[in-house]
C-alpha positions as CSV (number, residue, x, y, z in Angstrom):
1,X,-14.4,9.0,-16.5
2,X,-17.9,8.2,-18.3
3,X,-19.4,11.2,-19.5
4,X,-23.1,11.7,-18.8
5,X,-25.2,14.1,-20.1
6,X,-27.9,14.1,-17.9
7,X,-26.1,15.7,-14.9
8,X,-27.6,18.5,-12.9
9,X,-27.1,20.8,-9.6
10,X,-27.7,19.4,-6.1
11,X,-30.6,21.2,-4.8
12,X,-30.3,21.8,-1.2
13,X,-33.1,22.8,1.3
14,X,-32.9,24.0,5.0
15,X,-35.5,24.5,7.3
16,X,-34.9,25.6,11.0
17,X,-36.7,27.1,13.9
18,X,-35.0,28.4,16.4
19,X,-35.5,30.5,20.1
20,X,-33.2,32.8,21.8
21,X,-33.8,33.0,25.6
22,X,-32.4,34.3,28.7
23,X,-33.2,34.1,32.5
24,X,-32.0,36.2,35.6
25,X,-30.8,39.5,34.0
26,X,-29.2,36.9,31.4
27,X,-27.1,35.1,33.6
28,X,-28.9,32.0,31.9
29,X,-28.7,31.8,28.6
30,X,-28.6,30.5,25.0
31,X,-30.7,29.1,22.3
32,X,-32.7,26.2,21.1
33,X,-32.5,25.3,17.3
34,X,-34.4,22.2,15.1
35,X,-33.2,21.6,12.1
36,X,-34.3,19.6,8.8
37,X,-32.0,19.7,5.7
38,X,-32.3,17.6,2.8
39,X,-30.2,17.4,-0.4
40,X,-31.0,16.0,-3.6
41,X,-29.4,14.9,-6.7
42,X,-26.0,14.8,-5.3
43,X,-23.2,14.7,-7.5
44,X,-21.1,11.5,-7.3
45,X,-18.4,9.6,-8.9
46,X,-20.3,6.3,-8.7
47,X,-18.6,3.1,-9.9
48,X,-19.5,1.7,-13.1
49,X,-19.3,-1.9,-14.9
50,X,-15.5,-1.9,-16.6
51,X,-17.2,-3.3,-19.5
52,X,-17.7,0.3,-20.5
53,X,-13.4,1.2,-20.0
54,X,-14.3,3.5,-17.3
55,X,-14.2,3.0,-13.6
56,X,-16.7,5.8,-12.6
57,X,-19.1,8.3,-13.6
58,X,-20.4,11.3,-12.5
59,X,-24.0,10.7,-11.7
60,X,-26.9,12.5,-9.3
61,X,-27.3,10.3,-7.0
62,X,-30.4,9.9,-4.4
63,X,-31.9,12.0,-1.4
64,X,-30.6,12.7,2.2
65,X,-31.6,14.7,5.1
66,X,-30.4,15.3,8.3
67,X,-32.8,16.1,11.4
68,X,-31.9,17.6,14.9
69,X,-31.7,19.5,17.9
70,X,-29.3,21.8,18.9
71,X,-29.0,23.1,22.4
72,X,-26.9,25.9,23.8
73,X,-26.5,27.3,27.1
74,X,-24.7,29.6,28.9
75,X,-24.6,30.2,32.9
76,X,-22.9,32.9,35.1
77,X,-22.5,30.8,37.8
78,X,-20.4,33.1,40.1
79,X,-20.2,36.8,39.0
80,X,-18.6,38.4,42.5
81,X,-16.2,41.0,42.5
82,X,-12.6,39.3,41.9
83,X,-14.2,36.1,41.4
84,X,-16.1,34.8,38.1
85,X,-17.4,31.3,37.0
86,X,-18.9,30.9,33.8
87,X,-19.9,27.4,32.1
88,X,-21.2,27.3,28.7
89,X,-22.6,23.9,26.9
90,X,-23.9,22.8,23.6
91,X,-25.6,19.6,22.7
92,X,-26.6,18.2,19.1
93,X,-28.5,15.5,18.2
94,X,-28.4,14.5,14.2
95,X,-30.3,11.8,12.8
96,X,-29.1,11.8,8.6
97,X,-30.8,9.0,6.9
98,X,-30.8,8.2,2.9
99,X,-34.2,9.2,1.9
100,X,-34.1,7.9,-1.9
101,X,-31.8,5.2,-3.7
102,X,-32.1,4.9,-7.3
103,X,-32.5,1.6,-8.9
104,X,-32.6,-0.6,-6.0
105,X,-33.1,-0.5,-1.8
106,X,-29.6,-1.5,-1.4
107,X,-26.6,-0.5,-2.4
108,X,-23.1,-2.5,-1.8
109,X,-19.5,-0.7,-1.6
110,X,-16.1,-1.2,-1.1
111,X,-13.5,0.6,1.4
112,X,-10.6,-1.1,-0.5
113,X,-8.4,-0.9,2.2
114,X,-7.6,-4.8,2.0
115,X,-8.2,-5.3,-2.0
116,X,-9.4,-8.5,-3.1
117,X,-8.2,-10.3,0.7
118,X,-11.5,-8.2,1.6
119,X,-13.9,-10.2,2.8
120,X,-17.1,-9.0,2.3
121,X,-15.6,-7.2,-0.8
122,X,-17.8,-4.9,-0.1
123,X,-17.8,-3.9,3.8
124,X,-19.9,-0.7,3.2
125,X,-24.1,-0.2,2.3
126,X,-26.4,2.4,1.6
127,X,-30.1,1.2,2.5
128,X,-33.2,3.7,1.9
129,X,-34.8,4.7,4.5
130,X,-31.6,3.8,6.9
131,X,-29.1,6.3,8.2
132,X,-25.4,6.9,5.8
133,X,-22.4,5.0,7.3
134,X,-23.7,1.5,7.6
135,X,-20.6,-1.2,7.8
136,X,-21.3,-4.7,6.3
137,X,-19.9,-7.5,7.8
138,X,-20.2,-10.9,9.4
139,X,-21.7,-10.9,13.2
140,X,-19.0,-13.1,15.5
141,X,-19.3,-15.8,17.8
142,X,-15.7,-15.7,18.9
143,X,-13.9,-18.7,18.0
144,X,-14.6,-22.5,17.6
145,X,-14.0,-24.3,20.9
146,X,-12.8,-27.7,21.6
147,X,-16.6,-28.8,22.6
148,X,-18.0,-27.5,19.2
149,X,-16.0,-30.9,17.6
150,X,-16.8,-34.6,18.4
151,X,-12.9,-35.8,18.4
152,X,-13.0,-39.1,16.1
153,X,-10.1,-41.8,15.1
154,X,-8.1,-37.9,15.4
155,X,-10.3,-35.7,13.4
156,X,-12.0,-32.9,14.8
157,X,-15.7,-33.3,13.2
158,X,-18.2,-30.7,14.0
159,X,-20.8,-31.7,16.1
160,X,-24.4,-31.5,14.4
161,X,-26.0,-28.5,14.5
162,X,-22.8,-26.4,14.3
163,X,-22.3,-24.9,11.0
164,X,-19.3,-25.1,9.5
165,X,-17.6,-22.0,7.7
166,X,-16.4,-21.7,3.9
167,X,-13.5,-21.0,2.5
168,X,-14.5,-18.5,0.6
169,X,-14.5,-15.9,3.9
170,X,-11.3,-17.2,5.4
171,X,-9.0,-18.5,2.2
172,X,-6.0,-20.9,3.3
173,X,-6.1,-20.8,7.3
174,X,-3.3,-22.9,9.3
175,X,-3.8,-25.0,11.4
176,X,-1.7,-28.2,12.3
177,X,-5.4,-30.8,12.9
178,X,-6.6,-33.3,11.2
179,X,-10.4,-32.7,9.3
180,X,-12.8,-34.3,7.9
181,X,-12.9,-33.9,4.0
182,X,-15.1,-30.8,3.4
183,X,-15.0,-29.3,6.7
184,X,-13.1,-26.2,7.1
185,X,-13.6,-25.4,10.6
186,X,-11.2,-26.6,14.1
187,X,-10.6,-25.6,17.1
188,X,-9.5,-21.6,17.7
189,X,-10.8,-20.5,14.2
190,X,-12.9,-17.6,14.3
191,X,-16.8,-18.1,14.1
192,X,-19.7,-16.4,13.0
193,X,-23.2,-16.5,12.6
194,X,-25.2,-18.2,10.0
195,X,-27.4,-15.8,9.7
196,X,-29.7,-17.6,6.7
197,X,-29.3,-20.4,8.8
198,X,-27.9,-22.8,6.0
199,X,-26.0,-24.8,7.8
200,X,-22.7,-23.2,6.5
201,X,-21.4,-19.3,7.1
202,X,-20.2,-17.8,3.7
203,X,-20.9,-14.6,1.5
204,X,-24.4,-14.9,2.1
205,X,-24.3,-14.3,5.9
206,X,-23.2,-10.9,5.3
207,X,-25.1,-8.2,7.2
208,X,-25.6,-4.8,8.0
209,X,-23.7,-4.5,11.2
210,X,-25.0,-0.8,12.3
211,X,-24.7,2.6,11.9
212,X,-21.2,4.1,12.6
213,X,-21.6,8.1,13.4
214,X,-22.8,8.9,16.7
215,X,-26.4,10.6,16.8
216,X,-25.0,12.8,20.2
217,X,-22.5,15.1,20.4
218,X,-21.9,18.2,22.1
219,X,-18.5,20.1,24.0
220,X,-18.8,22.4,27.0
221,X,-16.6,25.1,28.4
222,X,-15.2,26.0,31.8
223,X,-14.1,29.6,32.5
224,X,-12.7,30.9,35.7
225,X,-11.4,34.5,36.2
226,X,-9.9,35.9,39.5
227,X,-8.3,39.4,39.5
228,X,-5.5,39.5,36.6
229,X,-5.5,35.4,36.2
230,X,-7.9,33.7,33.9
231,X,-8.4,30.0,33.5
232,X,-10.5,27.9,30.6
233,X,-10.8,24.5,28.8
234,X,-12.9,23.3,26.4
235,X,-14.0,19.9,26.3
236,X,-15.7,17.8,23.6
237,X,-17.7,14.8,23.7
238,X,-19.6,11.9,21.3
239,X,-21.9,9.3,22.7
240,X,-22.5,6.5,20.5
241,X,-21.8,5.2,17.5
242,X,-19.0,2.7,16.3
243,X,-15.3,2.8,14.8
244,X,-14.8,0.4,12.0
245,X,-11.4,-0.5,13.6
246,X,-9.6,-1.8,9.8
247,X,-6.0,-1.4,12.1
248,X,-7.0,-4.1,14.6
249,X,-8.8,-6.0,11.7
250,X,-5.3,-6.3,9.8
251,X,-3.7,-7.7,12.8
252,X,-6.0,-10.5,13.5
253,X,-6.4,-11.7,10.2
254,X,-2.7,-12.2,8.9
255,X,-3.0,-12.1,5.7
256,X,-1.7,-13.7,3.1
257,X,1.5,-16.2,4.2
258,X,2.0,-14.2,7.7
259,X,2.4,-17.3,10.1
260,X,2.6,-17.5,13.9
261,X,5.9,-16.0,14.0
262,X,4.5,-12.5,12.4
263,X,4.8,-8.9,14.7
264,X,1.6,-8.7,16.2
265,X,-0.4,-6.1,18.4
266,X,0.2,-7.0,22.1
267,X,-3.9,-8.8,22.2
268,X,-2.4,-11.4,20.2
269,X,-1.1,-13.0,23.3
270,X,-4.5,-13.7,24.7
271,X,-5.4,-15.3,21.2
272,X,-5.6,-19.0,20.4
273,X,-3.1,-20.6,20.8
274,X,-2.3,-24.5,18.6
275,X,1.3,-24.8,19.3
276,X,3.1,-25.4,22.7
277,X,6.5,-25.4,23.9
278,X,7.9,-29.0,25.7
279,X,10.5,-29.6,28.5
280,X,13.5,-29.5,25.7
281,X,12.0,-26.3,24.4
282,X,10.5,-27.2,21.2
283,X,7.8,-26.0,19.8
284,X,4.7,-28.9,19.3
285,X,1.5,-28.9,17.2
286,X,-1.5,-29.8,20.2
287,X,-3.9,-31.8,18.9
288,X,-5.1,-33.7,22.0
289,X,-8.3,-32.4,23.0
290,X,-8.2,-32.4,26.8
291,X,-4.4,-30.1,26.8
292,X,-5.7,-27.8,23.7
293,X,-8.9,-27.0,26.0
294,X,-6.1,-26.5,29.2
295,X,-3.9,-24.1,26.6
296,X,-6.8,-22.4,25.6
297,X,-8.8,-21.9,29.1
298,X,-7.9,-18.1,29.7
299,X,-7.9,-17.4,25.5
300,X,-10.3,-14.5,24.8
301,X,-9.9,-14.5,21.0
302,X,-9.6,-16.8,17.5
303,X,-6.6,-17.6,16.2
304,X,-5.0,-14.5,14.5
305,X,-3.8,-16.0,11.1
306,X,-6.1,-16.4,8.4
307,X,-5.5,-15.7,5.4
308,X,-8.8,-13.3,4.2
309,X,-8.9,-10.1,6.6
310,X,-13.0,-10.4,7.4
311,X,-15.1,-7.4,8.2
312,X,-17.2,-8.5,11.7
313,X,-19.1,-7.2,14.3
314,X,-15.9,-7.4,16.7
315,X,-14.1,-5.0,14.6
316,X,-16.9,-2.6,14.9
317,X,-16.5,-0.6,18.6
318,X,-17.8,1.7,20.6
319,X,-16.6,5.3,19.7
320,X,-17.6,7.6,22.4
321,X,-15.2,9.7,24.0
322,X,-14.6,12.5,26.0
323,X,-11.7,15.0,25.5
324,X,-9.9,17.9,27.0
325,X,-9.4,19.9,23.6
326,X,-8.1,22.7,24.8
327,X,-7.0,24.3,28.5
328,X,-5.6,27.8,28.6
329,X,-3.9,30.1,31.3
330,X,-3.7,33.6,31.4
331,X,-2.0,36.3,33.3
332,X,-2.8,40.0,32.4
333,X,-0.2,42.5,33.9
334,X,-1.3,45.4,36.2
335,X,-1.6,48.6,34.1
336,X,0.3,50.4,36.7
337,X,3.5,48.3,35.4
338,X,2.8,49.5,31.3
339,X,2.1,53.0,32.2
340,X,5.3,54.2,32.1
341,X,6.2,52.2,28.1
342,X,2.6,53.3,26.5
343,X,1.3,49.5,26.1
344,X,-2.5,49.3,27.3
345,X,-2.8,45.7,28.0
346,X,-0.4,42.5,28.4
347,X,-1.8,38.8,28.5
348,X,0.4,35.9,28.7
349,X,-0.6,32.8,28.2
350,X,-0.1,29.2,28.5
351,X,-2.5,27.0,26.2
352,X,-2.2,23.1,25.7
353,X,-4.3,21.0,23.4
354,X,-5.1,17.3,23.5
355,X,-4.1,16.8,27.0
356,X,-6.1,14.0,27.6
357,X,-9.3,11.4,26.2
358,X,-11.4,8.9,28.4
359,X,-12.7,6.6,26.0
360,X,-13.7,2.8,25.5
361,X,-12.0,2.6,22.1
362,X,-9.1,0.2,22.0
363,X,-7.3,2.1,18.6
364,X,-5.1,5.5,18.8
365,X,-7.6,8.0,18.7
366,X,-11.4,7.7,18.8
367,X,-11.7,10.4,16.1
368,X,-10.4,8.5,13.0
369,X,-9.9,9.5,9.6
370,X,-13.0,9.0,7.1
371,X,-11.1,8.6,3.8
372,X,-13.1,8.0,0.6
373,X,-11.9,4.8,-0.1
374,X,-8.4,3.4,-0.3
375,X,-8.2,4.2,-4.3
376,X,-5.1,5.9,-5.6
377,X,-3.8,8.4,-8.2
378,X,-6.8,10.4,-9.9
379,X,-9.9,8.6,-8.3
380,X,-8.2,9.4,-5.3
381,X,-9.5,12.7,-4.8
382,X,-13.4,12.5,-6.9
383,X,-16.4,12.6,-4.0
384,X,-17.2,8.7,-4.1
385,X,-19.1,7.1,-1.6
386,X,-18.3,7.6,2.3
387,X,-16.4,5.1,4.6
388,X,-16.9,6.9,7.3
389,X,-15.6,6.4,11.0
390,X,-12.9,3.5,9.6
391,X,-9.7,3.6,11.3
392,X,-7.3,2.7,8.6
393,X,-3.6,4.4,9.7
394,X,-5.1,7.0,11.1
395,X,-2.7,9.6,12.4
396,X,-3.2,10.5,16.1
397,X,-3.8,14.0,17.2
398,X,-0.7,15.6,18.5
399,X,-0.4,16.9,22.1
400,X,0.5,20.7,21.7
401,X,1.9,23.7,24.0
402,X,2.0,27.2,22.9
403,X,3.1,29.8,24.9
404,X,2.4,33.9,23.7
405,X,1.3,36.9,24.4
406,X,-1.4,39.4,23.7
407,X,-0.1,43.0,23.4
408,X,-2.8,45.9,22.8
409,X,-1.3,49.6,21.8
């Protein structure tokens, strides 16, 4: 680790206002915060050239803040003898942003979850002025179809207009067609915008590809209580933002000398497909232009072996969710029964967590792990720079029954 002299404290400043109220003899109630928080000089491990022998140093590193509203409420909806309802809610809206970047407006970094088959090499940014947890990547355009290629004398050669793509994002790709020299795409290979509008996609088409961590979240609570049963769940919720899905990412791409015959996730089967099967049963190359568009009608994605695993806008999906975090079910005994043994109260209970999500997200679990990066051994565990919301072998949240009972003396 590079020493630096010139380190100092983070200085961190809050500022809230906030109101209390309640309506109906407090059957409404709740409270209604804002919020502004900023943090300076934060204290970093921020890579450094290895010209120097070291990897990192600690350094103070820029300005955020985080803005918002928090609302909470709570509502005795049915209060009559036996019989009680109650539902209780909080909502928050956060907007963080990077309010000052040293040196520069822009700031690349790397996840390292794919080492140098990484393409960008660095799929994470910081940009001043825009909010932490931006993922950098390539936008896609799905896949290179049949029509994209004037066939010639047997070459596919792209018709004008279409850019082609570089090696440099997608490294050895298989394929079984003929090409013109210099052109790297064909038919089924994955496609992406040329965003500088060169004429080719390659390492200068990466782009900011959006902000990961939702800006709404909020849970809200359930309560029902009739004589000695009681019944609640809690329920939690995010709306918006996006999951870098690295899990998914890994199986589309291949990696290096995984073919057609490598385990894939079950989506694989609507992929792209370049090889057929004949009467005998042998497997054939298609490189006629009229059956590959027939094999490839229903196909809803590129052709899941290149080598390079390549950070794009289809990895990056929508994250919202809502859960059932928690339901519980209690029984209290009559007191006539614990008379007689001296015990003043008896609950038993019945809680389960994690009984169920309703979400878009096509991974495990919508609330994925946020590891630093995917260094080892002693860098492992400094505070580097956040990849947040990536799902990189995330381990799903377990489904859970406990059963117990409150005893009071």
């Amino acid at each position: 680790m590079l020493a630096n002299s010139k380190l100092k404290w983070e200085t961190t400043i809050s500022r809230n206002l906030g109101v209390d109220f309640g309506f109906l003899n407090n059957r409404i109630n709740g409270s209604l915060e804002v919020y502004w928080n900023t943090t300076k000089d934060l204290l970093m491990a921020v890579p450094v050239d290895n010209t120097t022998g070291y990897s990192y140093q600690f350094q103070n590193f820029g300005k955020t803040s985080n803005r918002g509203i928090e609302l909470s409420v709570n509502v005795d909806v049915i209060n009559k003898g036996d019989f009680r309802f109650n539902v209780g809610a909080i909502y928050n809206y956060n907007r963080n942003k990077l309010d000052e970047l040293p040196n520069a407006d822009q700031y690349l970094y790397s996840s390292y979850w794919g080492s140098s088959s990484l393409v960008p090499t660095n799929d994470y940014m910081f940009v001043e002025g825009k909010a932490i947890g931006l993922v950098r990547g390539f936008v896609s355009e799905g896949y290179y179809t049949v029509d994209d290629f004037n066939y010639t004398n047997g070459q596919y050669v792209l018709k004008e207009g279409v850019p082609d793509i570089t090696k440099a994002l997608t490294a050895t790709y298989m394929h079984p067609y003929d090409l013109p020299s210099g052109q790297t795409a064909f038919p089924g290979a994955a496609k992406f915008r040329d965003v500088d509008e060169s004429g080719t996609v390659d390492l200068d088409d990466a782009t900011c590809l959006g902000e990961v961590m939702p800006r709404h979240t909020g849970s809200f609570q359930l309560n029902f209580n009739y004589k000695n049963f009681d019944l609640s769940t809690n329920f939690n919720w995010t709306a918006g933002g996006k999951i870098y899905n690295v899990a998914a990412m890994i199986n589309a791409s291949g990696q290096e000398f995984d073919g057609i015959g490598a385990q894939r996730a079950s989506w694989v089967a609507d992929a792209f497909k370049v090889y057929n099967v004949n009467a005998a049963g042998d497997l054939y190359a298609v490189t006629n232009p009229d059956e590959l568009r027939t094999l490839n009608a229903n196909a809803k994605y590129h052709l899941p072996y290149h080598q390079s695993g390549i950070t794009s806008s289809e990895w990056l999906e929508d994250g919202s969710y809502l859960r059932l975090q928690t339901l519980t079910l209690g029984y209290t005994l009559p007191k006539n029964l614990l008379a007689k043994v001296k015990i003043d109260k008896v609950r038993l209970y019945l809680t389960a967590t994690n009984l169920f999500t309703i979400t878009g997200y096509s991974g495990i679990d919508p609330e994925v792990n946020a590891t630093p990066t995917g260094q080892s051994g002693f860098y492992s565990n400094l505070r580097i720079f956040p990849t947040l919301n990536m799902d990189f072998g995330t381990y799903p949240r377990a489904r859970t029954f406990t059963f117990g009972a409150n005893i009071t003396f």
